[in-house]
N, C-alpha and C positions, 0 to 999 in steps of 0.2 A: 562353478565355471559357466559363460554364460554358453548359452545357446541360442548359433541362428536358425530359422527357416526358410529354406528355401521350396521354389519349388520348379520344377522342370517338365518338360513332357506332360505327362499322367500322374504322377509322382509329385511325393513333397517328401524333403527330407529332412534332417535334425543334425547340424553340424557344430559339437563344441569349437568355441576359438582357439585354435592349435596351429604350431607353425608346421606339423608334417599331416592335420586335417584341414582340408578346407574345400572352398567352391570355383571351380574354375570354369567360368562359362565359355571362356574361349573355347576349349574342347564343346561345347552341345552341339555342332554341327556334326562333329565325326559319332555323338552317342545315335542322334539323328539316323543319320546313313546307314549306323549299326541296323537299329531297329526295322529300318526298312527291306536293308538285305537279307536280315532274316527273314522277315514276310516273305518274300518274295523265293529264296532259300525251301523252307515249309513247304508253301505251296508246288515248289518242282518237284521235292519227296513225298508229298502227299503227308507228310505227319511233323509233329514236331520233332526240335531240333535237338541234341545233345553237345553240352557247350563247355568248353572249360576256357575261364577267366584268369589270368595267370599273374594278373597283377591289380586288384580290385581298388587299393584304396578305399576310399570310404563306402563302396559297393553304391556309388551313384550309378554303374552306368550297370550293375547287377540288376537294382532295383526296375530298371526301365526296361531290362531287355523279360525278368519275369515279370510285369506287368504290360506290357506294349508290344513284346513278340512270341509266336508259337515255340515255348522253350520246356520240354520237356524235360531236362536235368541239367542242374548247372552246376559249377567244378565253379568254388570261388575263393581264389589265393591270394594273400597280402602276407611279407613277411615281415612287415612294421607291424609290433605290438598294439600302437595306439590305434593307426589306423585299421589293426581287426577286432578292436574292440566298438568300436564304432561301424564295421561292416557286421555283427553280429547281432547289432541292434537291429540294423538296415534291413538285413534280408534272414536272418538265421530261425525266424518263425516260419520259413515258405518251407514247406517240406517237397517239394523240387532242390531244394539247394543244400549242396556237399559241401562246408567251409572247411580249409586249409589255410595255416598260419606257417607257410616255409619259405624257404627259397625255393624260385623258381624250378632253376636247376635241376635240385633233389627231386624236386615233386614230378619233373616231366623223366625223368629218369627210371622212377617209380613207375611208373604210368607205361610205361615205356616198357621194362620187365616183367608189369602184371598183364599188356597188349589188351591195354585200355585204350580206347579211339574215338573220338568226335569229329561231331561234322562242322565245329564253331573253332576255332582255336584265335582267341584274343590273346595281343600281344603291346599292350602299351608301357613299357617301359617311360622311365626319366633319363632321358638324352637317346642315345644309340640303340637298337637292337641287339645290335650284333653279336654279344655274347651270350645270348640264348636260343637264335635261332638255328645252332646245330643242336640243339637238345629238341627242338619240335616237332623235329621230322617222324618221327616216329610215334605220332598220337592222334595226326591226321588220318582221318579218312579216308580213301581214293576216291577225288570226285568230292572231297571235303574242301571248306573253305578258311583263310587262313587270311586272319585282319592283325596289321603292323601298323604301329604309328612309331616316329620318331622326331626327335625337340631337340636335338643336337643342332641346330641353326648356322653355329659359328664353323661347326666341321662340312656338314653339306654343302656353305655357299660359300666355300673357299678361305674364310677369312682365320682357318689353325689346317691348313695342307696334309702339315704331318700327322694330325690325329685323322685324317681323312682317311691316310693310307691305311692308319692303323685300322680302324672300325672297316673300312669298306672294301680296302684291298683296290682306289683311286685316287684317280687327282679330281681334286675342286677346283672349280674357278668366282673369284669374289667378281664380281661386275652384277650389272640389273637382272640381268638372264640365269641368275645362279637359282633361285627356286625352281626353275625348270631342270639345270644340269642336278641339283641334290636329287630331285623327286627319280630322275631315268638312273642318277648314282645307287639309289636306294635299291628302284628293281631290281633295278640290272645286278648287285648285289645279292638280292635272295634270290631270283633264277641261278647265280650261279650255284649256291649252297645248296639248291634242291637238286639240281642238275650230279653235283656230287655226292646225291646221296640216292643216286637213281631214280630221281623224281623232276618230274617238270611241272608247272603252272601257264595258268592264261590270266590277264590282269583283265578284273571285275570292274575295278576304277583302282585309279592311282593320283593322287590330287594333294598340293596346297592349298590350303584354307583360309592363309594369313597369319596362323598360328604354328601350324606342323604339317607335317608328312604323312597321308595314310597310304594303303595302300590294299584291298582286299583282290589277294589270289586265289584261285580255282584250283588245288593240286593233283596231277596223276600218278598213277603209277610207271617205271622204265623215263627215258627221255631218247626213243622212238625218233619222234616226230616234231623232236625239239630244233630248230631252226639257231645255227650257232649266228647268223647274219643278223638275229636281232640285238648281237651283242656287239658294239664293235665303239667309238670313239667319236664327238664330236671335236674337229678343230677348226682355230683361227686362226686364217690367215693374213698375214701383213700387213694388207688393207682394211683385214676386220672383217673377212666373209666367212663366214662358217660355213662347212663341210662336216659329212658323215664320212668314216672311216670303216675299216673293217680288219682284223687283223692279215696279217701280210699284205698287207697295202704299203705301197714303200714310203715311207719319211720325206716331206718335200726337202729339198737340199737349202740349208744357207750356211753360207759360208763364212761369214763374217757375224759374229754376235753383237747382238744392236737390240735393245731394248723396246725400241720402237718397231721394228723390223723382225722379229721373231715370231717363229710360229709356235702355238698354243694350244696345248692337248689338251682336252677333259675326259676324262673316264677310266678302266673301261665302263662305258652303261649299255642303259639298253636303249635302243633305237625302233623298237616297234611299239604298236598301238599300246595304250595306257587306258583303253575303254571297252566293255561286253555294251555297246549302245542296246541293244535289247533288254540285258539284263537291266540298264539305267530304265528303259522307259518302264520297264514293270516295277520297279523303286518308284517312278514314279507317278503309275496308277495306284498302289498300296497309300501313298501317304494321303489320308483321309482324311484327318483331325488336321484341325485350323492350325496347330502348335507344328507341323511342320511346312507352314508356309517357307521360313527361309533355306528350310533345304531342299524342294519343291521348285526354287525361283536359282538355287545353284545346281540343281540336274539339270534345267532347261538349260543351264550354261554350257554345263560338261556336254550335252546332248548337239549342240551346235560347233563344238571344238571339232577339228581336225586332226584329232590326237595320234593320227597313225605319221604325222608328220615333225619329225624330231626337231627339227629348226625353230628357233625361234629368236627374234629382233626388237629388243625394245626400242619404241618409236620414239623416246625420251635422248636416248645415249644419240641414236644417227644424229637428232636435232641438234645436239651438243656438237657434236662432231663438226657440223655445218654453219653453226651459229644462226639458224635460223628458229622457228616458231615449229613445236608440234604439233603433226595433221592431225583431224579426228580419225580414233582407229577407223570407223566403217568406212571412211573415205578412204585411206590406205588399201583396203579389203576389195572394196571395190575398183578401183587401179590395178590392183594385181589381175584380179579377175580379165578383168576387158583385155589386160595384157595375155590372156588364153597361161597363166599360172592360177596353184591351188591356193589358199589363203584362207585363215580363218581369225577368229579372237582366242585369246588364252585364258583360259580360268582363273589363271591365280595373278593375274596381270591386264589391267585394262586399257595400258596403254603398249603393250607387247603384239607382236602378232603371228601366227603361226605360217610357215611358207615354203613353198620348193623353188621361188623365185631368185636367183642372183642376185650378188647385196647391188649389182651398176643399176639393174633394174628396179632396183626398191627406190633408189635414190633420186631417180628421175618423179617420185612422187613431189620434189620442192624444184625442180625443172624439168616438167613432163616433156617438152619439145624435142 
């Protein structure tokens, strides 16, 4: 069988050509982040971390987090045969590292009745979360941290509704704006599941990459001091202006059903901040080594969003809308601003823009008079 080499990070590794092993660079940005938050993680506890990896595949992202981050024992599970024969090459010499060849499920289950607990708990799944994250709750830490990615594309940005409902327990919406509504579907999703299990979180970051969803939350114990206003609905209205909702907010009235003229719910999600900005800056004094230039150059991005502002307007669609030319975002930004509204860029969109501005007011960007 032949074998390639790759190499990533710190790391080189050895992957035969298989269709359930392989290399997917797309993902290096969120192994990136990994490794940083750990840093950064350690140094809050003063020691290293104890980790369980719950879906490793070929232990690419094993091999970087014990070589690149303060990882005092790591939990590393693949329940595909090929792919833990090929993680045992990987990492199964580091004697920090526990392998397991099960399902998820079972293992957190286990983990769960022997009241085993980490302060790492990775969660990358292929497509959805959702049917493991009630099995997690209970191997977290208090004050432990807890990283989700999700690849279901077609369900978060509206374009399969019904599986939305299914996996999230919402509505999607397909238009330009939908990476934003998936990523707050997402949260707002596990807040609610930690929330029913007596637990709350604060979101570390929550980010599209281009490729998926991550999301790394802070979890507590009780939900106290959990804020249900940051759960509530973005809608469209008629003209296209979106609005924040909250439950028992009344339903705007039409009366006539018209396709053009209806109004348009997404959620429920969540509606507050999606950034610890401190914890980003200290990710991004840690990254040191040259190899994390490009995620070094997307904190600086996260670090200038306005993430605690749920709206967002791609400048592409208005333009559509209009038939005219799209503005450069900073110019956009800057308009709003002078107009004494909040306004930022959005991460995962460079021609989007984040706002508390009124869509009449955005619009006077292509007839400011």
């Amino acid at each position: 069988m032949r074998i390639e080499t790759y190499r990533e990070g710190a790391v080189e590794f050895h992957l035969p050509q298989s269709a359930h092993v392989f290399y997917n660079p797309r993902a290096r940005l969120g192994r990136d982040l990994g490794v940083l938050a750990m840093r950064v993680e350690a140094e809050r506890l003063e020691r290293s971390l104890e980790v369980l990896e719950l879906m490793a595949g070929a232990g690419l992202r094993s091999r970087r987090y014990l070589s690149e981050a303060p990882v005092a024992h790591i939990v590393v599970n693949d329940a595909n045969y090929e792919s833990f024969a090929v993680l045992q090459r990987h990492v199964g010499d580091d004697p920090r590292a526990e392998l397991h060849n099960e399902l998820a499920q079972r293992l957190l289950s286990r983990f769960y009745m022997e009241e085993r607990r980490f302060d790492w708990v990775d969660l990358d799944p292929f497509g959805t979360p959702s049917p493991y994250v009630p099995f997690v709750h209970g191997v977290i830490r208090w004050g432990g941290l807890f990283y989700v990615t999700a690849t279901d594309a077609p369900v978060l940005c509206g374009a399969q509704r019904g599986e939305s409902l299914k996996s999230y327990d919402a509505v999607a919406a397909l238009g330009r704006e939908c990476h934003e509504f998936g990523l707050r579907i997402l949260v707002g999703f596990l807040m609610r599941r930690l929330v029913q299990a007596n637990m709350q979180a604060t979101p570390l970051f929550s980010i599209f990459d281009g490729y998926c969803w991550r999301v790394l939350l802070r979890v507590f114990k009780g939900t106290r001091h959990f804020s249900v206003g940051n759960l509530g609905f973005i809608v469209q209205m008629p003209d296209g202006e979106y609005r924040t909702a909250t439950a028992g907010t009344p339903a705007p009235v039409n009366h006539e059903w018209n396709a053009s003229t209806t109004i348009r719910w997404v959620g429920p999600l969540w509606l507050g901040p999606l950034h610890d900005h401190a914890f980003l800056g200290a990710m991004f004094k840690s990254a040191r080594e040259d190899h994390f230039d490009t995620a070094k150059r997307f904190l600086a991005r996260l670090q200038h969003e306005q993430d605690e502002l749920p709206i967002v307007y791609n400048l592409s669609t208005l333009a559509d809308r209009l038939d005219r030319s799209v503005p450069p975002t900073r110019e956009a930004i800057r308009f709003l601003r002078a107009q004494g509204y909040r306004a930022s860029n959005v991460h995962h969109s460079g021609n989007s823009i984040r706002t508390d501005a009124p869509l009449p007011v955005i619009l006077k960007l292509w007839d400011p008079r």
